[in-house]
Backbone as CSV, one residue per row, in Angstrom:
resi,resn,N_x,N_y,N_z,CA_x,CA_y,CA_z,C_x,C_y,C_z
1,UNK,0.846,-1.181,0.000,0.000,0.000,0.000,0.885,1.235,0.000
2,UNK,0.834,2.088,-0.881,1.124,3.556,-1.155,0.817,4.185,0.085
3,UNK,1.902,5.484,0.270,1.043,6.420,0.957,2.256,7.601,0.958
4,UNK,2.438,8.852,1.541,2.751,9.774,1.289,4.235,9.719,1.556
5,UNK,4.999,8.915,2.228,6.250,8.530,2.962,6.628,7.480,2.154
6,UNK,6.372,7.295,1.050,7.277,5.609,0.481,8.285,6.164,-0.429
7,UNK,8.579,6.967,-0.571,9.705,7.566,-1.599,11.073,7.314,-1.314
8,UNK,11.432,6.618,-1.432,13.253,6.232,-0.626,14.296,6.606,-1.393
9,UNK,15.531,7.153,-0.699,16.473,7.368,-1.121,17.037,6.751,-2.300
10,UNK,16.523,5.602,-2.301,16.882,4.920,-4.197,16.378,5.043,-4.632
11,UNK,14.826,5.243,-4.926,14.252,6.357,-5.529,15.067,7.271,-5.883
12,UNK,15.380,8.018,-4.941,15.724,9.982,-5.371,16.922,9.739,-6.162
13,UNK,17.825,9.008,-5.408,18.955,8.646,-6.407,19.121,8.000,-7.632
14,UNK,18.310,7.234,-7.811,17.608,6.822,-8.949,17.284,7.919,-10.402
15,UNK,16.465,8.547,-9.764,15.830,9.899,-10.339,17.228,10.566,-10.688
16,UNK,17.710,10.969,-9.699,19.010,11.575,-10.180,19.993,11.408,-11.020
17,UNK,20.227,10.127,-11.250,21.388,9.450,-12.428,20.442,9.820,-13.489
18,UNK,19.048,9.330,-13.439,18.319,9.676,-15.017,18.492,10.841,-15.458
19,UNK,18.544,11.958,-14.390,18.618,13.172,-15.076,20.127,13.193,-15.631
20,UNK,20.949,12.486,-15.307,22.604,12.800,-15.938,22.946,12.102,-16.429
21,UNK,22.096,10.719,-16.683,21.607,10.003,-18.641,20.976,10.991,-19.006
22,UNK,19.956,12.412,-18.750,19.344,12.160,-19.880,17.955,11.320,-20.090
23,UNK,17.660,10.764,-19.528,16.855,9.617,-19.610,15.546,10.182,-19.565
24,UNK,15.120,10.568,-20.363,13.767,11.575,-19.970,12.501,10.289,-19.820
25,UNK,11.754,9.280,-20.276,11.135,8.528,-20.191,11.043,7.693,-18.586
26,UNK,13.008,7.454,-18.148,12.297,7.612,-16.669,12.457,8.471,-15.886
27,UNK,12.422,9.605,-16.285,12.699,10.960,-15.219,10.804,11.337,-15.038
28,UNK,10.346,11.143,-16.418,8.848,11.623,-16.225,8.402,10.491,-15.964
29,UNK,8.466,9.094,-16.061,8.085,8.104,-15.424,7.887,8.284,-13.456
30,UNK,8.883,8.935,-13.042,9.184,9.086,-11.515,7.867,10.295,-11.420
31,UNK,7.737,11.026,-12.376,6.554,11.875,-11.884,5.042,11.693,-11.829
32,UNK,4.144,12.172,-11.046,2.448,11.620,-10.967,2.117,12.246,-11.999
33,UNK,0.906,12.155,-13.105,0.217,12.426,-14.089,0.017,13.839,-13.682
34,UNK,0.125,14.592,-12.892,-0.457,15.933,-12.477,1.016,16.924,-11.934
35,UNK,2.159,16.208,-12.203,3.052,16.976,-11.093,3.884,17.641,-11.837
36,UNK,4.112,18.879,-11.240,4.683,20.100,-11.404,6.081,20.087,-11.107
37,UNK,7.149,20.677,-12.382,8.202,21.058,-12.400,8.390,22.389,-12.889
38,UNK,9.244,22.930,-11.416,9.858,24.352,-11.865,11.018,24.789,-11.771
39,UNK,11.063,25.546,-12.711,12.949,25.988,-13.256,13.012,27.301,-12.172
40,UNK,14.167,27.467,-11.879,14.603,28.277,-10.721,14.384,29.576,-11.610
41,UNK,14.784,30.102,-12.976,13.784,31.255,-13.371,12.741,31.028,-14.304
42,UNK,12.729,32.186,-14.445,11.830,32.363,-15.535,10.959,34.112,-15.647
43,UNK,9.791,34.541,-15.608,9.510,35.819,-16.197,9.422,36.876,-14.936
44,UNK,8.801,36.091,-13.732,7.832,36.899,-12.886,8.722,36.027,-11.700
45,UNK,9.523,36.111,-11.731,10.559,35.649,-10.251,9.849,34.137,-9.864
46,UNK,8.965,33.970,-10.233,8.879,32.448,-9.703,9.347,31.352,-10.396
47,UNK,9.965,31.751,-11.402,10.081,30.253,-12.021,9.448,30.474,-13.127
48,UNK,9.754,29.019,-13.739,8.905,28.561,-15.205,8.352,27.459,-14.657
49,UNK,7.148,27.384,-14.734,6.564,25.564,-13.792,5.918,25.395,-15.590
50,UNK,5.875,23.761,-15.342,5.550,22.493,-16.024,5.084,21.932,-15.201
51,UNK,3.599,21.718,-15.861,2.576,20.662,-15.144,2.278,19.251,-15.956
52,UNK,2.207,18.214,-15.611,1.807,17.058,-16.641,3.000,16.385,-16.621
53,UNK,3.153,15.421,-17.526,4.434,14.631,-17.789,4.430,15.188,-19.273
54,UNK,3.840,15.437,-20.285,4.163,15.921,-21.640,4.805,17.345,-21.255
55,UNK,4.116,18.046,-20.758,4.980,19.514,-20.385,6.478,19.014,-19.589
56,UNK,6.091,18.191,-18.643,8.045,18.096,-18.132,9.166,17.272,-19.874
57,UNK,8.410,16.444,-19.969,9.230,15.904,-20.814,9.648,16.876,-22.209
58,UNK,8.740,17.345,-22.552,8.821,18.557,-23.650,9.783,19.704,-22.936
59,UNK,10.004,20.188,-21.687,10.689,21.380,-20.806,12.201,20.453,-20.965
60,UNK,12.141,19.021,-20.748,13.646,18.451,-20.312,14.230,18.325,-21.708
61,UNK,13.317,17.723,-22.239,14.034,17.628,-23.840,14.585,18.955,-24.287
62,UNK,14.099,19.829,-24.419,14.755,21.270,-24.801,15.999,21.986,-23.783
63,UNK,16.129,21.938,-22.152,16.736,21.788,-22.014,18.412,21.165,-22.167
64,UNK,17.770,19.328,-22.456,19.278,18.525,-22.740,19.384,18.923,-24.108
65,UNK,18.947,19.484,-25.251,18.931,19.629,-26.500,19.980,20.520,-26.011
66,UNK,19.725,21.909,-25.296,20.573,23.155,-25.189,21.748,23.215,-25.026
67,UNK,21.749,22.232,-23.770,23.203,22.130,-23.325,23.206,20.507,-22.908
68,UNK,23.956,19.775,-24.305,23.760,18.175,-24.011,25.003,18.163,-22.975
69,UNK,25.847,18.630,-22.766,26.569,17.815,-21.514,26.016,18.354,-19.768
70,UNK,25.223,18.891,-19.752,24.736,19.138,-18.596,24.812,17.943,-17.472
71,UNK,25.496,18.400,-16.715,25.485,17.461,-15.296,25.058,17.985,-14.254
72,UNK,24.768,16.816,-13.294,24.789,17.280,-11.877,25.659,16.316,-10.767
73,UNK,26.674,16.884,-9.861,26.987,16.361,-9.079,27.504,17.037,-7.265
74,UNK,28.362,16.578,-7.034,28.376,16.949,-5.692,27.167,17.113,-5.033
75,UNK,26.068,16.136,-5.187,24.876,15.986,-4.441,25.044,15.174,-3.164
76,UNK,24.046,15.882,-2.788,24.047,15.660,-1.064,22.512,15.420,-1.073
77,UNK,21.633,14.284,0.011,20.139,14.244,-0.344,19.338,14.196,1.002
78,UNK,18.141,14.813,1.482,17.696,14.154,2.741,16.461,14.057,2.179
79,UNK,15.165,12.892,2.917,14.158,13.052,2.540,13.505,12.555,4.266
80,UNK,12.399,13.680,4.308,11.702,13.471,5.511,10.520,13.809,5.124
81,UNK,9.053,12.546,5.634,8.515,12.364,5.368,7.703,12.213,3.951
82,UNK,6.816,13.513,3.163,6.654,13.497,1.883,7.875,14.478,1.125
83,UNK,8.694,14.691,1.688,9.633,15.981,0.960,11.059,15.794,1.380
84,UNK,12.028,16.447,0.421,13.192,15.944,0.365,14.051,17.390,-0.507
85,UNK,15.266,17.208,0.144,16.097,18.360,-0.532,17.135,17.617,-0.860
86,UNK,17.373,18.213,-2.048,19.055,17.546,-2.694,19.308,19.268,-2.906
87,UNK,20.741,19.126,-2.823,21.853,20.344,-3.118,22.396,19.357,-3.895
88,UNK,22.857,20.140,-5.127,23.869,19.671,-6.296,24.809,21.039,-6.932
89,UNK,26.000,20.551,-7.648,26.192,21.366,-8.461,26.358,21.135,-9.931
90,UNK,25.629,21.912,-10.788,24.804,21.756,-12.273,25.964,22.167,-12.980
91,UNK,26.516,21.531,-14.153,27.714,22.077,-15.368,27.264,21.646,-16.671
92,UNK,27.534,22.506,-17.445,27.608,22.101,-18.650,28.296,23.391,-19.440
93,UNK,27.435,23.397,-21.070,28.397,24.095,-21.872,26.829,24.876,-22.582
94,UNK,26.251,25.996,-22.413,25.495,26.949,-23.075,25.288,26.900,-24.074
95,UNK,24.304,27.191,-24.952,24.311,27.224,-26.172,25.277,28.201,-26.930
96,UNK,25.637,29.677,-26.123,26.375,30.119,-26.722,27.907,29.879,-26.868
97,UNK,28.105,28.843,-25.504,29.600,28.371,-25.596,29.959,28.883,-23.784
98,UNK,29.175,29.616,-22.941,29.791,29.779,-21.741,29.286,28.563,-21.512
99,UNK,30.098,28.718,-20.238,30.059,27.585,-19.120,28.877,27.809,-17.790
100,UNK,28.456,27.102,-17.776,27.437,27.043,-16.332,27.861,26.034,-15.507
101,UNK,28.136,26.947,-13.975,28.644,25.646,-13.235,28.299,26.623,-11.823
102,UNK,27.185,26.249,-11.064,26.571,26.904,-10.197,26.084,25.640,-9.435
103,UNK,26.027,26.206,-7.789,25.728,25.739,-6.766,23.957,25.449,-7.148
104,UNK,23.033,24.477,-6.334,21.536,25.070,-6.550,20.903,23.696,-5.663
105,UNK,19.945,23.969,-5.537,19.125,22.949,-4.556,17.555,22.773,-5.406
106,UNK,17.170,21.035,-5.129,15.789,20.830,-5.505,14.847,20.687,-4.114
107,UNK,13.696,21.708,-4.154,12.733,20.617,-3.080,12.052,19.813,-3.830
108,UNK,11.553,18.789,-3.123,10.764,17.926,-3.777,9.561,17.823,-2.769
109,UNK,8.483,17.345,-3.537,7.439,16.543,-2.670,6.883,15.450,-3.066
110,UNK,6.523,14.565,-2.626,6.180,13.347,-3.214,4.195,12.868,-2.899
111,UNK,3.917,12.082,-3.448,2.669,11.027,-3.143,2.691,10.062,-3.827
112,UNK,2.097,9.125,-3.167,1.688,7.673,-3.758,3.292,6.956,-4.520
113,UNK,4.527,7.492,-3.754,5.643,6.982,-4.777,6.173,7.766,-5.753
114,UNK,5.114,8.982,-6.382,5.833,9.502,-7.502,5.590,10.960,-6.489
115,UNK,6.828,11.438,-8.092,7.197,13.177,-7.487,5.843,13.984,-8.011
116,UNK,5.135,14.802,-7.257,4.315,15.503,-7.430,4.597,17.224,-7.767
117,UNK,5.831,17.337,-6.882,6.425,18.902,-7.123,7.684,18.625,-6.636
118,UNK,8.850,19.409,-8.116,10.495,19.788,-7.886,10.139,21.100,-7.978
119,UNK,10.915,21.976,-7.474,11.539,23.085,-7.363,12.671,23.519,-6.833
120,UNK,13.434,24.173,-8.086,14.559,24.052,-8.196,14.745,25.993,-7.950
121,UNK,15.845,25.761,-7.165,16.885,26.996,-6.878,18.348,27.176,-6.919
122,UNK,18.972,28.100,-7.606,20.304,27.671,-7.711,21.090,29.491,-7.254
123,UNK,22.237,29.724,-6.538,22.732,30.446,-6.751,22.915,31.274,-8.009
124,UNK,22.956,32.807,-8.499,23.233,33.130,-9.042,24.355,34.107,-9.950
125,UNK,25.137,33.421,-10.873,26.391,34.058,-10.967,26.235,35.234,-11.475
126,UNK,26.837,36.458,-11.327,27.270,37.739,-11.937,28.699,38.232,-12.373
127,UNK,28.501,38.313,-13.472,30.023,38.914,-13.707,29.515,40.274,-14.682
């Protein structure tokens, strides 16, 4: 039986290697038919959210399209009860050719096993 606490650390870690395959089929697989992903920007300071699994998978695909070597590592993970924070740090190579390599953290929340809401925050660089 499901319930709001079954999400385990192999889970999250799980989830996590897919995103650094790439693996979009089980990255939106890990998500509920209804659950929301949001990018740390976007227009109006909150973000860009994606609702559905066609909107995440359509948001990730264009993403890894942008910058195919995008990683994440130096992750660190806790999960208590339905919610869980990972800190990582995100690299890759821009479309225009800079480099992105910034500190940033996901919350998560979970039900029934799958992710219902990421939200993602990351330090921001200035030069």
């Amino acid at each position: 039986m499901s319930n709001d606490t079954d999400f385990t650390m192999d889970q999250l870690l799980a989830l996590v290697d897919a995103f650094n395959r790439h693996d979009l089929d089980a990255i939106v697989d890990a998500f509920a038919d209804d659950g929301i992903f949001i990018l740390a920007s976007g227009p109006d300071g909150d973000g860009t959210r994606f609702q559905g699994k066609a909107d995440i998978y359509e948001a990730l695909e264009g993403r890894f399209s942008a910058v195919p070597d995008i990683q994440w590592s130096e992750g660190k993970h806790w999960i208590t009860g339905n919610k869980a924070l990972s800190e990582w740090r995100v690299t890759g190579t821009l479309p225009n050719g800079d480099h992105l390599n910034c500190l940033g953290c996901d919350l998560w929340e979970f039900s029934n096993g799958k992710v219902v809401r990421k939200d993602t925050y990351y330090k921001q660089v200035i030069s």
